[in-house]
N, C-alpha and C positions, 0 to 999 in steps of 0.2 A: 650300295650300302644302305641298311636299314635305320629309320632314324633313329632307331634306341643305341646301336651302333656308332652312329653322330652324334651322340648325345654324349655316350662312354667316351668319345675321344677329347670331346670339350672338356670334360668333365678331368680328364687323367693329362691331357698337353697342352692346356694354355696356361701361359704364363699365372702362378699361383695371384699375385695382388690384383693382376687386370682381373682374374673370373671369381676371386672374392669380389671386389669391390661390386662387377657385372649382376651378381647376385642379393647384394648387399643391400642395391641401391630400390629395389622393389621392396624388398625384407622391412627395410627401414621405411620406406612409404607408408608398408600397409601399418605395420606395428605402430608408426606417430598415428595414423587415420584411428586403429582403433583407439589409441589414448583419446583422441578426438571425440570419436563418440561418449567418452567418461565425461573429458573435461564439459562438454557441449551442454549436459544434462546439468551438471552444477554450477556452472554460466546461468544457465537460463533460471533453474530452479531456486536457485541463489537471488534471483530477482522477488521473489515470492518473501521470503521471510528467513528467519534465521534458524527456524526449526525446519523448516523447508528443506533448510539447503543441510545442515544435521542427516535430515533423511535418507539422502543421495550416498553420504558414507557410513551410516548404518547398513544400507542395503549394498552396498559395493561389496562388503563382508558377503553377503549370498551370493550376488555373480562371481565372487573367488573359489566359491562350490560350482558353479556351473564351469567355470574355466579350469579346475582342477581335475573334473573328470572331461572335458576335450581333449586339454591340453596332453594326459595320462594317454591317451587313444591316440591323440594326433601324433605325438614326439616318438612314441612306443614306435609305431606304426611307420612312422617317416625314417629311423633312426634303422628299423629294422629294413625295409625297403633299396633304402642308399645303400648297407652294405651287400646285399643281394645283387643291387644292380652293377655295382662295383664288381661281383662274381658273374654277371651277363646269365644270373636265373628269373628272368622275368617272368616265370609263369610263376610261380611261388611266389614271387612279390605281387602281383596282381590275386591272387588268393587272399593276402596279409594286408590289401586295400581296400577289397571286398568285404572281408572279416567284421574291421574295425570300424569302417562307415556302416552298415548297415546294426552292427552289435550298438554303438554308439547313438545311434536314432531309437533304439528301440530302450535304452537307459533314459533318454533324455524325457520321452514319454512317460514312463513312469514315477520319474524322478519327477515331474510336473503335477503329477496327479496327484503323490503324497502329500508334494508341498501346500497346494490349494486345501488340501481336506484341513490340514495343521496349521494354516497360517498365521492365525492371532499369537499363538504359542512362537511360533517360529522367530516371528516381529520382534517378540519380545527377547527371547533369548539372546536375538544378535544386539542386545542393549539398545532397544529405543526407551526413550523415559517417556511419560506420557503426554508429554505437548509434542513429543517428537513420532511417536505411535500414528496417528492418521493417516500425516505425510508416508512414513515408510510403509505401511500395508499397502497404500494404493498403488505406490512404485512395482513393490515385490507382485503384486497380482499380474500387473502388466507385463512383467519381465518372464511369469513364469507363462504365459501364454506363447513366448517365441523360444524358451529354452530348448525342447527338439531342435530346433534351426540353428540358434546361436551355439551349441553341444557340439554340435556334428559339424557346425563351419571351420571351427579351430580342427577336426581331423583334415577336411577336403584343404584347408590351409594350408598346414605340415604337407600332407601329401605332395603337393603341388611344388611348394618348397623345394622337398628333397628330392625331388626329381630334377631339379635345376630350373624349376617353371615360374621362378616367384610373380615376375612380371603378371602370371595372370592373374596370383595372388591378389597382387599389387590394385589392378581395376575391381577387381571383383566386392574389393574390402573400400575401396576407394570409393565408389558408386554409392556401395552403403551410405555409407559415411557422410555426402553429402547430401541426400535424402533427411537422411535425421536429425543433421542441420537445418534445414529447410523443414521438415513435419515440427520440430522442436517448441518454437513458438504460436505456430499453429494451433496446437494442441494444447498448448500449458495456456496460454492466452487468450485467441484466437478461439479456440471451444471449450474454455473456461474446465481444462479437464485437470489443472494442476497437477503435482509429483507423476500421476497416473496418467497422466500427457506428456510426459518425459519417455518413460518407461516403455507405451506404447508406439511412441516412436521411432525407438532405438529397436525393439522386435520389429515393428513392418519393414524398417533400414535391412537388420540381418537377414530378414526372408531372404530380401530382393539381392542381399550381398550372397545369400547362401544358394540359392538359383542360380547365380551368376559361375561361382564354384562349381558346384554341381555340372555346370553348360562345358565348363573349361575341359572338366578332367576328358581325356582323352584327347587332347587335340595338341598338336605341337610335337606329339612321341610319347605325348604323357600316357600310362595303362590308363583304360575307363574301367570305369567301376561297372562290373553287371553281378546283378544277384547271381547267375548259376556258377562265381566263384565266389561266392559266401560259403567258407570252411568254417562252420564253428567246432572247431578241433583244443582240443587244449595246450598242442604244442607252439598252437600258433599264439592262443591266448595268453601262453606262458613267456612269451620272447617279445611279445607288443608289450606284455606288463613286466614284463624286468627290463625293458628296455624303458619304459615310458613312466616306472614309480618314480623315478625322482621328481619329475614333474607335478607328479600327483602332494610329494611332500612337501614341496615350494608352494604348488597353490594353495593346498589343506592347510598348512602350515600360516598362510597368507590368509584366508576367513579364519582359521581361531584367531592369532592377533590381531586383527581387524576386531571383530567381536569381545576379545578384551581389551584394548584400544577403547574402544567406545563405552563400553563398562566402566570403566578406568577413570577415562575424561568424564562421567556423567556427573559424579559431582562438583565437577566443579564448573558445571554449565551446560547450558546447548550450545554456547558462543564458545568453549571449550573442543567439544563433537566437531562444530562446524569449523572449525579455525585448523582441527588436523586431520579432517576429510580432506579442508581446497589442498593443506599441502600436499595428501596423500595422490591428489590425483595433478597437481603439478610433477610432481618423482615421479609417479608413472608415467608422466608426458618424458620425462627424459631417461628414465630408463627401457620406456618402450623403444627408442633409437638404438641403443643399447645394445638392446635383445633384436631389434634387426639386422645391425650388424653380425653382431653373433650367427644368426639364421645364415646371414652370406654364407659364414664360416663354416657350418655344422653339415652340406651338402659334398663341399668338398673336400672336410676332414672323412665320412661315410666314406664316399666314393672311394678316395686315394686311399684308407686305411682298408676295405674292403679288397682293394686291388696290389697290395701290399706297398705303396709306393709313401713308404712311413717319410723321408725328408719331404716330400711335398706336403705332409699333414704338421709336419713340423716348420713350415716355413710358414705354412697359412696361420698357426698357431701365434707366433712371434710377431706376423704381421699384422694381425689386430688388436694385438692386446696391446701395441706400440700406438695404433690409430686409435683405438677407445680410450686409454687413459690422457692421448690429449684432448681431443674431443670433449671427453668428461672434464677436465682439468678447465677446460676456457666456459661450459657452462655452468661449472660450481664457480668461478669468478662473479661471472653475471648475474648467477641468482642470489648471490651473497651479499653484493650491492644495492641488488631492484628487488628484495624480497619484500617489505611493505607493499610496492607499489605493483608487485603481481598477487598476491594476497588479495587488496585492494578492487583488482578487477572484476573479482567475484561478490565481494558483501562490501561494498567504498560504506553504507552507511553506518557499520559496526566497526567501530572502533577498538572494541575488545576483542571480536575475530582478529582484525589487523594484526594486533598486538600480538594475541597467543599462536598466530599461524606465522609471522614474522621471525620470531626465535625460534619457532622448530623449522625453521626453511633454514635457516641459519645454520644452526648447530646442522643439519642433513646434509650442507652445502660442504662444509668442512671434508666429512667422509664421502664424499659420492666418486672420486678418482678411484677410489678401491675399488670400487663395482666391474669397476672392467677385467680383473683379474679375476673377483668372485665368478664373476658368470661366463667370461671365457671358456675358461679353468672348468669349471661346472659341464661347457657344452661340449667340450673334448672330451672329458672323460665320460656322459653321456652317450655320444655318437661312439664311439670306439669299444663300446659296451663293458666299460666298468661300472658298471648301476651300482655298486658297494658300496663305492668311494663316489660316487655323486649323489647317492641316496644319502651319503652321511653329512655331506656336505650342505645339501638341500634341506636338510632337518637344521643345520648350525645356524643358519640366521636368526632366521623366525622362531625357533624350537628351543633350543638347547641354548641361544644366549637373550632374543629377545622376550621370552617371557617371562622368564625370571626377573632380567631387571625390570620391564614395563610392571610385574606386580609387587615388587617390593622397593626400588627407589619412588615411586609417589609416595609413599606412605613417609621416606624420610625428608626427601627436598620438596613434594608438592608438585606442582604444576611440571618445575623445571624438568623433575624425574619423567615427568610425560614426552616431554616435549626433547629430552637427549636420550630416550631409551631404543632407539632407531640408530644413533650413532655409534651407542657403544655398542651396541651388538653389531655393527657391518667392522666395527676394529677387531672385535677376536675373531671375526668370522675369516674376515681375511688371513691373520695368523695360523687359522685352519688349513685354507685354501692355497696359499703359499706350499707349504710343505707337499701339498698332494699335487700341484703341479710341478714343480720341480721335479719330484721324483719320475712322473709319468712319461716326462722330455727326456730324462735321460732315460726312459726303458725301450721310448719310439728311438732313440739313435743308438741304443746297444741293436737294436734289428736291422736295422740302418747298416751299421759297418756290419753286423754276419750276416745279412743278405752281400751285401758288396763283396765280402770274404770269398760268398761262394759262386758269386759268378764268374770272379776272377781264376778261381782253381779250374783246370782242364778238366772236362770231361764232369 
């Protein structure tokens, strides 16, 4: 028996929570390591000054453009892959890995070369003010030097993923990661290279993590990537990208609010900027677990919905979105209590950071148990290729309810409206998100009993 074969069968008869969790638990490695690399950068740069550390979530708004087009390639890619492999067509899947890794490197290249020519402009746009302008030019130059790499990691990511491989994920992002820890200070300190000693530590990290990627694919049963199945075909282009837009409109979605976020808060400080960058990249420290879990989930919903075995995609369904809202449930506890005091870790000598990142951790803390339904909910209907109803969904957070309010509650309550305009967008969002999963559980077990129907009728 062939390992792709071995792989179909793990994939389709082990027990549903042991080969979530199995998968989950790499998923969630890598996805904390890369919040890792965020948090790491505004740790350290955070030590520099207060417009410094502003910097780092200025520019996080641009790496949400560099992650919006991997992650559109990687999920497209991976999403369409799983259910192929689920059908045992792996030369058509290995054409659709081909495709999008090598389409994806050659975006990421020119996507680079725009940004350098345009950068002053660009700086400014994502709302730096001009004590905070310096710091973020140097960052964004450095970042754009590794974006080929860091572009095309997030596909070799997914890929690896949805083949049931996370584990190699898992080292490959892992190694990073502790590189750029270790280069971190080095650089900022050490070679007096400030913001722009952040920045180019976290690119030489994803080289070394993108190689390592790179090293994996093929090994284990996984397809390897060779250029002579680079199809740039449109059919394939068309089913990576209706599979992989929502992706694209969570993270697009995610640099405009970022970008007006920081616009937003500018008047009323850089200690404003800086105070809902640290939270912004604490939430992504906990909801990058999150979306690891979820990654458990999203291989084996592929696989079993591709092979038509809908109760198994329906039980994986129920049983994370059981383990994520407690999970979420015991770390909105903790951040709701220790939110000063994790604030605090990044700027302890600002007080007014403390303060303004303190109540938006707070009021965040309230809604973050919803998240588990939102994105769930999101990666099922994703992998199972309803892209309509994930693409609407993926627009509802950040789109359709956070920017509205982020730009007209400042203007009535001030600060507060800054700092609750994240909350009340993740409440309707869920009201959204509700509705389309419900409905979608009962359409997987209307298939459910008329598959059962017909295997029970003779003949």
């Amino acid at each position: 028996m062939s390992d792709t074969d071995n792989k179909y069968l793990l994939m389709t008869q082990t027990p549903v929570p042991k080969l979530v969790v199995k998968l989950a638990i790499p998923s969630i490695v890598s996805m904390v390591v890369t919040a890792i690399y965020n948090m790491a950068d505004t740790f350290f740069v955070s030590q520099i000054n207060t417009s410094a550390s502003g910097a780092v979530g200025i520019s996080f708004s641009f790496m949400a453009i560099i992650q919006a087009i991997g992650f559109t390639m990687g999920m497209g890619s991976g999403n369409y892959i799983a259910r192929l492999l689920g059908q045992k067509n792996s030369k058509e899947a290995s054409k659709v890995i081909a495709t999008s890794f090598f389409t994806t490197f050659g975006i990421g290249i020119i996507f680079s070369l725009l940004a350098l020519i345009f950068i002053d402009p660009l700086v400014r746009l994502l709302g730096a003010t001009e004590t905070i302008f310096p710091y973020a030019r140097d960052y964004t130059q450095f970042i754009l030097i590794g974006a080929p790499f860091i572009m095309t990691s997030y596909v070799l990511n997914n890929i690896l993923k949805f083949q049931g491989s996370a584990l190699f994920s898992m080292f490959g992002i892992g190694i990073g990661a502790i590189i750029n820890i270790v280069l971190d200070p080095i650089f900022i300190f050490g070679l007096d290279m400030g913001t722009g000693g952040a920045a180019l530590a976290t690119s030489i990290s994803q080289f070394i993590g993108f190689c390592i990627l790179l090293f994996a694919s093929g090994k284990g049963g996984n397809i390897k990537i060779s250029i002579k199945n680079f199809t740039p075909r449109w059919p394939v282009y068309k089913e990576i990208i209706r599979t992989g837009i929502p992706s694209f409109y969570r993270q697009g979605l995610a640099s405009i609010t970022w970008i007006v976020l920081n616009q937003t808060a500018g008047p009323f400080g850089d200690a404003a900027i800086a105070g809902m960058s640290i939270v912004g990249r604490v939430f992504f420290f906990a909801v990058s677990a999150l979306i690891g879990f979820g990654q458990g989930f999203q291989p084996v919903c592929g696989y079993n919905y591709g092979a038509r075995l809908y109760k198994r995609v329906l039980e994986a369904f129920w049983f994370c979105i059981k383990a994520a809202s407690t999970g979420l449930a015991i770390l909105a506890i903790i951040g709701f209590i220790t939110a000063p005091d994790i604030v605090a870790l990044f700027r302890r000598t600002d007080p007014v950071v403390i303060e303004i990142g303190a109540t938006a951790m707070r009021f965040q803390c309230i809604t973050l148990p919803l998240s588990a339904w939102i994105i769930i909910t999101n990666m099922m209907l994703q992998t199972i290729g309803k892209s309509k109803e994930a693409s609407i969904l993926s627009l509802s957070r950040q789109g359709l309810f956070f920017l509205p309010v982020i730009l007209i509650l400042p203007h009535i309550i001030g600060l507060a409206g800054i700092q609750s305009s994240q909350p009340i967008a993740d409440i309707a969002t869920f009201i959204v998100s509700l509705s389309m999963g419900l409905r979608t559980t009962k359409e997987l077990k209307l298939l459910q009993r008329e598959q059962d129907y017909f295997l029970k009728v003779p003949g």
